[in-house]
C-alpha positions, 0 to 999 in steps of 0.5 A: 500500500505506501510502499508504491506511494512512496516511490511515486512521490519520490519520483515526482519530486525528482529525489533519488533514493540517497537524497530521500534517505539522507533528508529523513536520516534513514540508508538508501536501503531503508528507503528501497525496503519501503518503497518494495513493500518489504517492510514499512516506515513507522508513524514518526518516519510517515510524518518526516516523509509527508513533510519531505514530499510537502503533502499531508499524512493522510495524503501519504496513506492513499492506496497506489492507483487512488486519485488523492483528491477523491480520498481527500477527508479535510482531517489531517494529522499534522503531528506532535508539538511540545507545550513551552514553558509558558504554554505556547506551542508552535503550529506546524507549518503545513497547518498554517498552509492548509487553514491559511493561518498568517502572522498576527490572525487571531485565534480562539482556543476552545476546550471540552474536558471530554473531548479535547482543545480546538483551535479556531480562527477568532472570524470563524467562531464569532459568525458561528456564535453569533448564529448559536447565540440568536439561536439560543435567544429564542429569535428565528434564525433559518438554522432549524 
């Protein structure tokens, strides 16, 4: 399954298997044993080549002959971060990319104890809010 997927993405990178291997810190061998299927990269290893091939995790996972496109989710895996020591945490670059995330946009941090944090863009949760709270307030909003 990834090891075709590999190969193609290599090649039209245009990355031979050293350049690959060399990129992600693993042998030329490493590289030619994933691309033949004989063995497969691990989670970490999946991220450092969707990163290197500048895709997303989920469009690494695709079967071999799959168009990308047609198994496109909108969810993303976009990795680990570590929390600083004053909380602050750096958003990957692709994130940044794919949800159009500039310097100084705002950004609201929502949480549920039982479902985790989400993050939002500040425009996004005020026209959903604003729509919650006519909702709410009993006024007639067209979103029954």
């Amino acid at each position: 399954m990834i090891g075709g997927r590999l190969k193609e993405l290599r090649r039209e990178k245009g990355y031979s298997l050293e350049y690959a291997a060399e990129k992600i810190n693993v042998s030329r061998q490493t590289i030619s044993k994933w691309e033949s299927g004989e063995t497969i990269p691990d989670v970490l290893k999946c991220k450092e080549l969707a990163d290197l091939y500048d895709i997303s995790l989920d469009m690494l996972l695709v079967e071999e002959g799959e168009n990308p496109e047609e198994k496109r989710t909108g969810k993303y895996l976009f990795g680990a971060v570590k929390v600083g020591e004053r909380g602050q945490i750096v958003i990957p670059q692709r994130a940044r990319k794919v949800f159009g995330i500039k310097p100084g946009d705002m950004l609201i941090v929502l949480g549920d104890i039982n479902q985790g944090l989400a993050i939002v863009s500040a425009g996004d949760f005020k026209d959903n809010f604003h729509l919650s709270s006519k909702h709410t307030e009993g006024e007639n909003s067209g979103y029954d």
